[in-house]
C-alpha positions in Angstrom: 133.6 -46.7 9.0 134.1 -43.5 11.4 130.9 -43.0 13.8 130.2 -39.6 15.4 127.9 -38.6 18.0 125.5 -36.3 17.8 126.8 -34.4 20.1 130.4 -34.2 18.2 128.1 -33.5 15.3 126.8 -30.4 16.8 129.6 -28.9 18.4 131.4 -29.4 14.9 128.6 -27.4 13.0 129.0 -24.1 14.7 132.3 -24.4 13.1 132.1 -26.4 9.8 129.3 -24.6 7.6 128.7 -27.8 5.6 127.7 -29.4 8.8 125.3 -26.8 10.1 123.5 -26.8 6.6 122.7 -30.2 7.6 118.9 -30.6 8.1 118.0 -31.7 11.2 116.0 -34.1 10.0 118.0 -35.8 8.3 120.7 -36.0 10.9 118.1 -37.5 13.0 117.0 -40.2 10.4 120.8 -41.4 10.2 121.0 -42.4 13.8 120.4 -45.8 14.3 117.2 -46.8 16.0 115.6 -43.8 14.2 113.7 -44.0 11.2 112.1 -41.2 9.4 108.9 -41.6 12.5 110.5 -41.5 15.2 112.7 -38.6 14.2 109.8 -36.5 13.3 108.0 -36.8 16.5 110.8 -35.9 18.2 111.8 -33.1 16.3 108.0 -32.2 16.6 108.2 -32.8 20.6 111.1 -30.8 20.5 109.2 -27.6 18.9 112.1 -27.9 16.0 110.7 -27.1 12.2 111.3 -30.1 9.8 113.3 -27.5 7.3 115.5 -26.6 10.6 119.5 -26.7 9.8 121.9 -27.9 12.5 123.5 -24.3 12.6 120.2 -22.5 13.6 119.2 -24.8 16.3 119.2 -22.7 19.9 120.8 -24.1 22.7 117.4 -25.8 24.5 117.2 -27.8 21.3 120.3 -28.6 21.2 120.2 -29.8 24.8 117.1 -31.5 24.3 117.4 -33.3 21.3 120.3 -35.2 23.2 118.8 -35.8 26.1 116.0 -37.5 24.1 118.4 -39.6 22.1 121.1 -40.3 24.9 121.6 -44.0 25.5 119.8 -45.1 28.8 
């Protein structure tokens, strides 16, 4: 099994359109220690819309969602 990180993952979609039609969401809900909770409260502390896709995230989202799901 190949992992990525979610930063790969979102340096790859603003090249590979399959990847930025990803929903955020479910992105989210495929990293381990998230379930479909926790990823919508941070997606909703975030300020990102559930029906979001990885290419139309701004770069404050971007930036955020991995700060809030970096590894301590």
């Amino acid at each position: 099994m190949n992992a990525i990180s979610l930063s790969e993952l979102l340096k790859r979609s603003e090249e590979d359109e399959t990847i930025g039609k990803m929903k955020v969401l479910s992105v989210l809900e495929s990293l381990p220690g998230l379930g479909k909770v926790k990823a919508r409260r941070l997606m909703e502390t975030v300020g990102i819309s559930e029906s979001r896709r990885l290419q139309g995230l701004g770069v404050n989202q971007r930036e955020a969602l991995l700060a809030h799901t970096a590894k301590p």
